[in-house]
C-alpha positions as CSV (number, residue, x, y, z in Angstrom):
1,X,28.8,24.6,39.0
2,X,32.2,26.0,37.8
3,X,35.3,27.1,40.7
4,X,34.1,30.8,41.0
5,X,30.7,29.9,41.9
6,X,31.6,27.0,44.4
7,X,34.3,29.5,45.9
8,X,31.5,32.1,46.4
9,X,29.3,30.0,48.0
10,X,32.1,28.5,50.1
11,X,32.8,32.2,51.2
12,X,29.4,33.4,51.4
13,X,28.7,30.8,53.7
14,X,31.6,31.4,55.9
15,X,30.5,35.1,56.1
16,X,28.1,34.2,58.8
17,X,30.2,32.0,61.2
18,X,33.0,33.3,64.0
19,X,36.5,33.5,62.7
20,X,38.4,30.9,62.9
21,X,42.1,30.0,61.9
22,X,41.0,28.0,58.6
23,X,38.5,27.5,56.1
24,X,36.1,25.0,56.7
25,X,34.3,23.5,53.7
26,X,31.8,20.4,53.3
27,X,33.1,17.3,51.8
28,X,30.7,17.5,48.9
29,X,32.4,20.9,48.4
30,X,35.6,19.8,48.5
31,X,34.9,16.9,46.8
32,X,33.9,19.4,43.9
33,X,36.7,21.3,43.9
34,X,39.1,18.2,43.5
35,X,37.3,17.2,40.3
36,X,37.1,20.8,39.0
37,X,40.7,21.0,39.6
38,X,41.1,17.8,38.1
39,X,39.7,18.6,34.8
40,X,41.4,22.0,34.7
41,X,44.6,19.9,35.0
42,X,43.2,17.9,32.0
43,X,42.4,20.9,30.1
44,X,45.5,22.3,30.7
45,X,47.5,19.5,29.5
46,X,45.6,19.0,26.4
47,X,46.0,22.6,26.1
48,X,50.0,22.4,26.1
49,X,50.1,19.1,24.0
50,X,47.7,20.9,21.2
51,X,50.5,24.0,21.1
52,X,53.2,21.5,21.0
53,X,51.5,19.9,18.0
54,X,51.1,23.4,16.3
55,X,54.5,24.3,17.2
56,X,56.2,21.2,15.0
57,X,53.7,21.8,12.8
58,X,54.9,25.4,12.0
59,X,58.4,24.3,12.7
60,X,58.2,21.3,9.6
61,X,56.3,23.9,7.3
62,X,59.0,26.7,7.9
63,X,61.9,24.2,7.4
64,X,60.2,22.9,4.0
65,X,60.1,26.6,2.6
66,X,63.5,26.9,3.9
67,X,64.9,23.9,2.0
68,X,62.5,25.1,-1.3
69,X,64.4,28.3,-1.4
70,X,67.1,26.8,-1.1
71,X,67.0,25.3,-4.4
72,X,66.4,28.7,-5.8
73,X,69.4,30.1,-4.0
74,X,71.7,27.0,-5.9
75,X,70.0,28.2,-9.3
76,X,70.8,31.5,-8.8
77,X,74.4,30.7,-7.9
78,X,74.6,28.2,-10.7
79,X,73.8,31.5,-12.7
80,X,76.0,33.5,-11.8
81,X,78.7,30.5,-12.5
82,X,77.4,30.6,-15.8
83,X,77.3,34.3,-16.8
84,X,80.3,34.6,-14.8
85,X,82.3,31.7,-17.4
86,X,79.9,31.9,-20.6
87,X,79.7,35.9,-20.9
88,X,83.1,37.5,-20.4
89,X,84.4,39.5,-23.0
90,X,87.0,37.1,-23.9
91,X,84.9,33.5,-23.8
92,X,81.6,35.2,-25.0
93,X,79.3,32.3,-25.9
94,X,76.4,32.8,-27.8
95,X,74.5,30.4,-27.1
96,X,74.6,30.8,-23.7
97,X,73.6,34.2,-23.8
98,X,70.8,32.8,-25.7
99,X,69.7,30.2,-23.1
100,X,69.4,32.4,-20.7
101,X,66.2,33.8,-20.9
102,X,64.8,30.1,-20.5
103,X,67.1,29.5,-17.9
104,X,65.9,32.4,-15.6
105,X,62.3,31.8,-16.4
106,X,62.9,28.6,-15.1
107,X,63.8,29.9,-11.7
108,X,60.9,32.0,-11.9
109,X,58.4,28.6,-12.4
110,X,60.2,26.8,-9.5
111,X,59.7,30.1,-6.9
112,X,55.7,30.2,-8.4
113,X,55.7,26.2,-7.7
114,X,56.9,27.5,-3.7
115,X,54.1,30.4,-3.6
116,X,51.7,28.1,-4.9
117,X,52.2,25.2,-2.5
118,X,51.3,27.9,0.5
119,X,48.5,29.1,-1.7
120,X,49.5,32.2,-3.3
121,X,48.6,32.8,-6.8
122,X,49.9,35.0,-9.2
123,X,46.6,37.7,-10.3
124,X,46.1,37.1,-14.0
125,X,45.0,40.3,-15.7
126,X,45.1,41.0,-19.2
127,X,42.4,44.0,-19.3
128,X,43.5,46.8,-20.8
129,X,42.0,49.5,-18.2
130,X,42.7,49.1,-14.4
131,X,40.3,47.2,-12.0
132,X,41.1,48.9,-8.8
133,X,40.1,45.9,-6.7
134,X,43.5,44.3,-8.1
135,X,45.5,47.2,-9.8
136,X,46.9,49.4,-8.2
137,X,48.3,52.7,-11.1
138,X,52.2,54.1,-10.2
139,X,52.7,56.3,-12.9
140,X,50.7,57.4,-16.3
141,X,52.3,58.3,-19.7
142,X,51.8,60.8,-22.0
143,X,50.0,59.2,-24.9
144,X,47.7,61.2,-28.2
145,X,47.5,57.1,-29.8
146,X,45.1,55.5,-27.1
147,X,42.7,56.4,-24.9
148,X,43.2,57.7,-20.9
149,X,43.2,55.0,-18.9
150,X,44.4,52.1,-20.9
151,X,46.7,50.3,-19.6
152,X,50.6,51.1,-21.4
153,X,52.6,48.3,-19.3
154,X,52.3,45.9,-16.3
155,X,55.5,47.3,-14.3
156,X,54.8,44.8,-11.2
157,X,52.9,41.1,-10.4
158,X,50.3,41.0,-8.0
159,X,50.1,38.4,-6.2
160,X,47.0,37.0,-3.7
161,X,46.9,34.5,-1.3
162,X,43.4,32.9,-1.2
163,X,40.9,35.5,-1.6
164,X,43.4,38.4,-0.1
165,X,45.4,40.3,-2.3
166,X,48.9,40.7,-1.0
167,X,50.5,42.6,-3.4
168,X,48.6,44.7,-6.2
169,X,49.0,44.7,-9.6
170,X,51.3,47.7,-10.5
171,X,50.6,49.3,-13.7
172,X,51.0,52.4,-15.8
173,X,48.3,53.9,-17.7
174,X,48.0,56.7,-20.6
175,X,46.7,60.2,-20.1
């Protein structure tokens, strides 16, 4: 029998008998109201120790992304170092200018590493007409060469996280 029904049969028995100053209860009564207050206390403090548990949880996951991007934050400072010393006008280096396609698309593999580890996945489409469960169309070009509807140029990755799609593919199509 749970509190509220022991209370209401405590009270529904009381119903019938004289005021008094107090409450009177039977000791089995009581004695089941100590134990059902006992294991609410237990409850509750598995209850608090279980939040606690989720709360460091969270905590350690949200200091790990911190720290990840982080490392894309030095990158993207050790970039603009580099552009800032290798592509003035007066110390243009070639090479550098050269490296740096590489160099960004490293940062871009490192921040898909990050996405990945928390399960979000880059949408891999290659079709050349929309599928509107993943694409979403932002603008349409004028074009007599290929058919409506054909895809003229990815502007935007979508991106999913399990089966949800968080952002959609952004695209622009012929007409």
């Amino acid at each position: 029998m749970n509190s509220i029904n022991l209370w209401k049969n405590i009270f529904s028995s009381q119903k019938n008998q004289p005021e008094k100053d107090g409450l009177i209860i039977t000791k089995t009564q009581r004695d089941k109201l100590l134990s059902e207050n006992q294991n609410l206390l237990k409850e509750k403090t598995k209850l608090q120790q279980l939040v606690k548990i989720q709360q460091q949880e969270s905590e350690a996951k949200e200091e790990a992304l911190y720290s990840e991007l982080l490392d894309i934050f030095d990158s993207l400072e050790f970039l603009i170092d580099y552009l800032d010393n290798n592509l003035q006008e007066e110390n243009f280096n070639p090479k550098a200018f050269k490296r740096l396609p590489k160099f960004v698309g490293s940062m871009q593999e490192k921040l898909l590493t990050i996405l990945s580890r928390r399960e979000v996945e880059k949408i891999d489409f290659d079709e050349d007409t929309p599928d509107f469960s993943v694409c979403k169309v932002v603008d349409r070009e004028i074009r007599d060469d290929i058919p409506e509807q054909t895809i003229t140029k990815i502007v935007r990755q979508g991106f999913k996280i399990k089966e949800k799609i968080l952002r959609y593919v952004e695209v622009i199509t012929a007409k």
